[in-house]
C-alpha positions, 0 to 999 in steps of 0.5 A, a space after each residue: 633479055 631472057 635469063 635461065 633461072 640459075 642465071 635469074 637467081 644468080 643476078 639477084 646477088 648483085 641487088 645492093 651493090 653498084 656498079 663500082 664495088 659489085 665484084 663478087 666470088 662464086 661463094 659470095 654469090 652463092 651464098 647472097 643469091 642461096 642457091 648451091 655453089 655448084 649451080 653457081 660457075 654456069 649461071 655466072 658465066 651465062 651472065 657474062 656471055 650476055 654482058 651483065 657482068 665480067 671478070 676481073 682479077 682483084 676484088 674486095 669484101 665488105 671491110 675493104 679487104 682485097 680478095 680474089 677474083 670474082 665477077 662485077 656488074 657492067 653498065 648493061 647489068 646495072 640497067 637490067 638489074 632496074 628491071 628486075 623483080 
């Protein structure tokens, strides 16, 4: 599959999380994946619409904290993130 290179350099936000805690805020990804904020709503949202990732309405820092909202890995992105360079 074929990402943008926002969408390529978005994804690597999730390089160290599994499938079961990988939801992640627009800032979090901006800031694992150190590309502007601003840059970052459209490329996530191109990674869902080719189903390497999805909403959900709850999500969790590192120390377990429950948060906002965010976007996680599904399987499909678990096994391309694989394949990833």
């Amino acid at each position: 599959m074929k990402l943008t290179g926002y969408e390529k350099s978005a994804f690597k936000a999730w390089a160290e999380c599994d499938q079961d805690y990988s939801i992640l805020s627009f800032k979090a990804i901006a800031h694992r994946a150190e590309i502007d904020i601003s840059k970052v709503r459209r490329a996530v949202r191109g990674l869902a619409r080719k189903g390497l990732v999805e909403f959900s309405r709850v999500s969790w820092n590192d120390e377990g904290v429950v948060g906002g909202a965010g976007y996680g890995l599904t399987k499909d992105g678990v096994d391309a993130r694989g394949g990833q360079s």
